[in-house]
MDAnalysis code that builds the backbone (N, CA, C; Angstrom):
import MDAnalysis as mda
import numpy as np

u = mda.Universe.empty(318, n_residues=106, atom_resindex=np.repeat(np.arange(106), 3), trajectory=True)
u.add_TopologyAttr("name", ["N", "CA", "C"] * 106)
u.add_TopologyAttr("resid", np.arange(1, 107))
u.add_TopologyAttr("resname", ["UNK", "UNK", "UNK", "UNK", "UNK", "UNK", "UNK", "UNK", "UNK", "UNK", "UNK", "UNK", "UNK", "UNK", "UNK", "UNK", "UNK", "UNK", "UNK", "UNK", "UNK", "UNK", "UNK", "UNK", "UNK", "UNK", "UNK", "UNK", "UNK", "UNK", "UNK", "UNK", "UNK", "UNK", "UNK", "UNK", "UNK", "UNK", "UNK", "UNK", "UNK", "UNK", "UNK", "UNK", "UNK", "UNK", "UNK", "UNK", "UNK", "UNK", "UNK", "UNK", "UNK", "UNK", "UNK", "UNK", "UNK", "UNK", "UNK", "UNK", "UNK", "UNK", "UNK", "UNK", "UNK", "UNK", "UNK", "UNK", "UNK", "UNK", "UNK", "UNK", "UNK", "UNK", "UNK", "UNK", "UNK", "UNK", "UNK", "UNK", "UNK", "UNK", "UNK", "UNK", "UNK", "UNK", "UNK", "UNK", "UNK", "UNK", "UNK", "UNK", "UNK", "UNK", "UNK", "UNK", "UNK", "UNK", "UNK", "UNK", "UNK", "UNK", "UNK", "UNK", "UNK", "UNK"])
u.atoms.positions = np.array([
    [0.810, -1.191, 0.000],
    [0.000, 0.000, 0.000],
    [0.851, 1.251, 0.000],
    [1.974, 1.479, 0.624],
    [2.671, 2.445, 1.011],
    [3.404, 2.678, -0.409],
    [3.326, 1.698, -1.105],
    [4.090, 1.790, -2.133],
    [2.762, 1.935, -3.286],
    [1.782, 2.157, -3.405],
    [0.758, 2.789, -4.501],
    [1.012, 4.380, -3.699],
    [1.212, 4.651, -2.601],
    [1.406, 6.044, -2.087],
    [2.036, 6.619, -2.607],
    [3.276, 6.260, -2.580],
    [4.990, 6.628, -2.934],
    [4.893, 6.929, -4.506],
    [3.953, 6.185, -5.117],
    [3.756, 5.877, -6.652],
    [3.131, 7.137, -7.087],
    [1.766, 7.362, -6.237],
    [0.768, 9.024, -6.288],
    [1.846, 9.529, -6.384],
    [2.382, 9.679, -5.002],
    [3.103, 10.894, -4.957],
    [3.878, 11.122, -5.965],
    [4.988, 10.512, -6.262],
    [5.664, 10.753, -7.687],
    [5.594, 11.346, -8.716],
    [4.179, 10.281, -9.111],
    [3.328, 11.112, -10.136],
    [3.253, 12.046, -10.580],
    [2.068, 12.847, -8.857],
    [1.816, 14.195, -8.763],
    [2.860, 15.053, -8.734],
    [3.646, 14.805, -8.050],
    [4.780, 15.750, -7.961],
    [5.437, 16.311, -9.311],
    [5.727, 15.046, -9.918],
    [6.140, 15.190, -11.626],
    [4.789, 15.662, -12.314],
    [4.115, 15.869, -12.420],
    [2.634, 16.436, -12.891],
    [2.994, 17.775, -12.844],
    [2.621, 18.431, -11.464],
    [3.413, 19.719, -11.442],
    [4.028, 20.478, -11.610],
    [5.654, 19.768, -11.381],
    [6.481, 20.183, -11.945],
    [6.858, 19.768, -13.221],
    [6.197, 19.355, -13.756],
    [5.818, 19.856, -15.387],
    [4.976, 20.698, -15.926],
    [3.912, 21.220, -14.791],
    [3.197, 21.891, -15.248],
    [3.789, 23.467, -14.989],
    [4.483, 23.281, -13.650],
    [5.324, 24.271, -13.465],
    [6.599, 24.624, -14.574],
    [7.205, 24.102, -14.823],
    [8.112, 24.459, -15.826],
    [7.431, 24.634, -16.930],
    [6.237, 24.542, -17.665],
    [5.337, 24.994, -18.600],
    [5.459, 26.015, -18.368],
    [4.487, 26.754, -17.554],
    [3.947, 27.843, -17.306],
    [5.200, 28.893, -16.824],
    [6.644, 28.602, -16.445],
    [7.683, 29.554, -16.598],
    [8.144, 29.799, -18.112],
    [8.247, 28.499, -18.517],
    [8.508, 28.873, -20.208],
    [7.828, 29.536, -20.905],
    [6.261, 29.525, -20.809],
    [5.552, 30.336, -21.499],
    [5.342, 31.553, -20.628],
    [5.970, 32.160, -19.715],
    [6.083, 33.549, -18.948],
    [7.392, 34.105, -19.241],
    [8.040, 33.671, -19.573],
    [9.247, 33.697, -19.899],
    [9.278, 34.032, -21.455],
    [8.637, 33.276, -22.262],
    [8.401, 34.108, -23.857],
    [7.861, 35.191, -24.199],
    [6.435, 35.109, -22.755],
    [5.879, 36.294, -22.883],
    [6.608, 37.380, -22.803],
    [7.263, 37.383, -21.435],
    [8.350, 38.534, -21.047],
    [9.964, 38.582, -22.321],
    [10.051, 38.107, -22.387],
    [11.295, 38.551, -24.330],
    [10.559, 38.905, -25.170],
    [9.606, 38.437, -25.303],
    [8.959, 39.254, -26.219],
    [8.002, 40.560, -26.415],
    [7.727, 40.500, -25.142],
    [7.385, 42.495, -24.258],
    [9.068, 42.926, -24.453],
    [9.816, 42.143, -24.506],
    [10.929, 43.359, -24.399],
    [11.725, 43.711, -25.541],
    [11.340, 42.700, -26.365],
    [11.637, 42.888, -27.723],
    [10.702, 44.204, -28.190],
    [10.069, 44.247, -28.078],
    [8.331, 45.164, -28.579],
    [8.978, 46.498, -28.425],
    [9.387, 46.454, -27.110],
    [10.166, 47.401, -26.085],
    [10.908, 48.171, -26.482],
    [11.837, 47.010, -27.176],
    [13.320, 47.662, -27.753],
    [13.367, 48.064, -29.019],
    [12.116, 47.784, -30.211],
    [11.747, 47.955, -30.938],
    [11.479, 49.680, -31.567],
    [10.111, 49.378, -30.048],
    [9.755, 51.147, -30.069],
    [10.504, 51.853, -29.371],
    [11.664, 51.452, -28.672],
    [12.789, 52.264, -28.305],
    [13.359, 53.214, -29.852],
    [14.030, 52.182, -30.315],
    [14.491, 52.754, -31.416],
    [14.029, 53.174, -32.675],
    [12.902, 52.912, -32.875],
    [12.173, 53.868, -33.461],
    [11.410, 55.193, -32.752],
    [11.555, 55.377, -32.077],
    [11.382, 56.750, -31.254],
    [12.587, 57.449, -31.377],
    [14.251, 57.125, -31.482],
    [15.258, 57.535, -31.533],
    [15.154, 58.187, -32.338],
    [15.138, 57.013, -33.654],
    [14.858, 57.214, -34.796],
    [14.301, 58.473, -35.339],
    [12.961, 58.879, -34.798],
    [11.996, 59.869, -35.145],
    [12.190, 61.014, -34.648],
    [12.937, 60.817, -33.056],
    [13.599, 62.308, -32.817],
    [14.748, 63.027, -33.477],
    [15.754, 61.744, -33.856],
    [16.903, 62.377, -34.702],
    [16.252, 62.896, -36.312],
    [15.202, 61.987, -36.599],
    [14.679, 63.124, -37.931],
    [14.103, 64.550, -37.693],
    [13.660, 64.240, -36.786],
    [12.683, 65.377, -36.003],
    [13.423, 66.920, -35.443],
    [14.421, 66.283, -35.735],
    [15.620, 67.544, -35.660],
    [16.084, 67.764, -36.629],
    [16.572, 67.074, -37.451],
    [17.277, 66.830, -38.966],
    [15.887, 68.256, -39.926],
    [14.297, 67.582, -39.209],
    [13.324, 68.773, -39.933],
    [13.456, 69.854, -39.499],
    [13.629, 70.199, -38.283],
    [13.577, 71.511, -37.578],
    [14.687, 72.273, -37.981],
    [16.291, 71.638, -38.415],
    [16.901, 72.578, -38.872],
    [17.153, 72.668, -40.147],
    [15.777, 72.152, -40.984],
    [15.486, 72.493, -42.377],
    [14.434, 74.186, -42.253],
    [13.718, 73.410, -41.532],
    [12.710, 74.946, -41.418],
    [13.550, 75.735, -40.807],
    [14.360, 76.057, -40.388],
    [15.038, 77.312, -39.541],
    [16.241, 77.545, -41.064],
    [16.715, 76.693, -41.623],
    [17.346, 77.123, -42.699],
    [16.365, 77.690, -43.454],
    [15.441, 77.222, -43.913],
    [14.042, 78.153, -44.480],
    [13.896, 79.346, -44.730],
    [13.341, 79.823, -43.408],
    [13.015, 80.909, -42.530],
    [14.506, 81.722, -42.785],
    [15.711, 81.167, -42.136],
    [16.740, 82.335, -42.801],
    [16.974, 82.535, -43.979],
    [16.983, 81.732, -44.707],
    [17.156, 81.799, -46.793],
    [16.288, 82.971, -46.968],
    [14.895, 82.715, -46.207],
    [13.742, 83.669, -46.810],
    [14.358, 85.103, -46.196],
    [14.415, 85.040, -45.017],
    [14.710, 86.456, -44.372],
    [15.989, 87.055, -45.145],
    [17.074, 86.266, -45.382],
    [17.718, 87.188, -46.160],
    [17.123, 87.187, -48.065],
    [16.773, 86.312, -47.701],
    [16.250, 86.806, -49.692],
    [14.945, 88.436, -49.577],
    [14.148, 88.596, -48.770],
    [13.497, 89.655, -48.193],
    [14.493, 90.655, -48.368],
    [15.667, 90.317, -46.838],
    [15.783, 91.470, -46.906],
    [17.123, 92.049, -47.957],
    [17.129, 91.174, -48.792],
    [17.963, 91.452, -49.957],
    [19.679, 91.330, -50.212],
    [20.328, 90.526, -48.831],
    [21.062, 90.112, -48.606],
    [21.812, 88.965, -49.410],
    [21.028, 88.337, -50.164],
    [21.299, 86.756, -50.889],
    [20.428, 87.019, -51.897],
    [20.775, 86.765, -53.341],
    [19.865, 86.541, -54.545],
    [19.136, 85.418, -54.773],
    [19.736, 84.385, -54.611],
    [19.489, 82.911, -54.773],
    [19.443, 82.074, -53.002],
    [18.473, 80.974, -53.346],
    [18.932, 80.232, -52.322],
    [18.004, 79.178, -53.083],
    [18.549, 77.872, -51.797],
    [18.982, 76.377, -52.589],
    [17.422, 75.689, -51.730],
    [16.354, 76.618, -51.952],
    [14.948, 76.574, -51.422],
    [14.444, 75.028, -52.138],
    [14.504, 74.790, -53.153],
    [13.854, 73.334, -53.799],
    [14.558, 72.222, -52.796],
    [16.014, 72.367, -52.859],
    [16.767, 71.134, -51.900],
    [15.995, 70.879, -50.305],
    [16.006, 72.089, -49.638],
    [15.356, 72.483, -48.629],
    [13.954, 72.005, -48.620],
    [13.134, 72.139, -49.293],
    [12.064, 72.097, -49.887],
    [11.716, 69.759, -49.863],
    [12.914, 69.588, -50.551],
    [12.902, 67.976, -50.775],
    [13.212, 67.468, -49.281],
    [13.996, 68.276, -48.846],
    [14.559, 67.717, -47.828],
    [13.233, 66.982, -46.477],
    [12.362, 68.806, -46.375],
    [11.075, 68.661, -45.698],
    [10.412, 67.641, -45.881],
    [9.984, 67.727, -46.996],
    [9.110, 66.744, -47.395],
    [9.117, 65.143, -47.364],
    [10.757, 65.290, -47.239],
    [11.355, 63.611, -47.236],
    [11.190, 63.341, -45.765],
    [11.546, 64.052, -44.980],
    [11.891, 64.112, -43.482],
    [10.365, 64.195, -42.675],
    [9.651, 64.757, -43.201],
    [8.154, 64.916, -42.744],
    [7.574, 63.537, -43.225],
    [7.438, 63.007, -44.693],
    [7.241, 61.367, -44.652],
    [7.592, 60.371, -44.163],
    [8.813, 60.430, -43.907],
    [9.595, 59.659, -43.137],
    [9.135, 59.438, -41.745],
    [9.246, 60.531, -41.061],
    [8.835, 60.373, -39.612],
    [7.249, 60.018, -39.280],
    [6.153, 60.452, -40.678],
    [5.236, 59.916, -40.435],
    [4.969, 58.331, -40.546],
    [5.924, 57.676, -41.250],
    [5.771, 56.539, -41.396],
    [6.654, 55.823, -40.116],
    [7.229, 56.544, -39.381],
    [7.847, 55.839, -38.191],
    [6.909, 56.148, -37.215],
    [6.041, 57.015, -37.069],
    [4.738, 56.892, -36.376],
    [3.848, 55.814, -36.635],
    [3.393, 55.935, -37.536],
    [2.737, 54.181, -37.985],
    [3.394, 53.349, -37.829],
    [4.693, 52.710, -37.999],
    [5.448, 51.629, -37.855],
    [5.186, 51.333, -35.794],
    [5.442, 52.981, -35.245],
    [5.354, 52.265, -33.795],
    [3.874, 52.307, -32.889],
    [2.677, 52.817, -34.160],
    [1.278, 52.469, -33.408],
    [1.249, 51.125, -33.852],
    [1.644, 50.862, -35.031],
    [1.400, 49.175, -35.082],
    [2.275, 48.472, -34.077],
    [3.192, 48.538, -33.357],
    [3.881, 47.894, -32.948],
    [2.888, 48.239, -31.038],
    [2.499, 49.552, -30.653],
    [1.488, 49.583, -29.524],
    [0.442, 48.706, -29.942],
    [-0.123, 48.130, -31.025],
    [-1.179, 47.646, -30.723],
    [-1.173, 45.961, -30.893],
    [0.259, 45.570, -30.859],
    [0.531, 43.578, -30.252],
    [0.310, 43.562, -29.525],
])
């Protein structure tokens, strides 16, 4: 009898701790892969601030080209390049906005 006991017990014990080491492995994928997600929209946030500056000192080149073309200081300025530049840098960062709402909504 003591020995159908010994036998349960075993069992159960190994039951468990299989069910236990399940349920760390799959907490354990969960958590790498929250941190992958993580590290993901880390760097695309980098990403979007270093453009996000790269635009801002397009428009401030802008704004001075114009002020001296106004005030008659400069004949020419290289406004189309400027111009591509925005426009590239403004798409760009909008599409790294979408890249990291899709990535908020796994």
């Amino acid at each position: 009898m003591s020995e159908n006991k010994e036998k349960d017990f075993t069992e159960r014990f190994n039951t468990l701790k299989d069910e236990a080491l399940k349920a760390m492995k799959e907490t354990t994928e969960t958590v790498l892969k929250k941190l992958d997600t993580e590290k993901r929209k880390a760097e695309i946030r980098s990403e979007i601030g270093h453009n996000a500056r790269e635009l801002s000192k397009a428009y401030e080149k802008l704004g001075r080209e114009y002020f001296l073309l106004k005030e008659g200081s400069i004949q020419e300025t290289d406004e189309k390049e400027t111009f591509a530049k925005i426009r590239d840098k403004e798409k760009l960062i909008e599409l790294l906005n979408e890249k990291l709402d899709q990535l908020d909504k796994e």
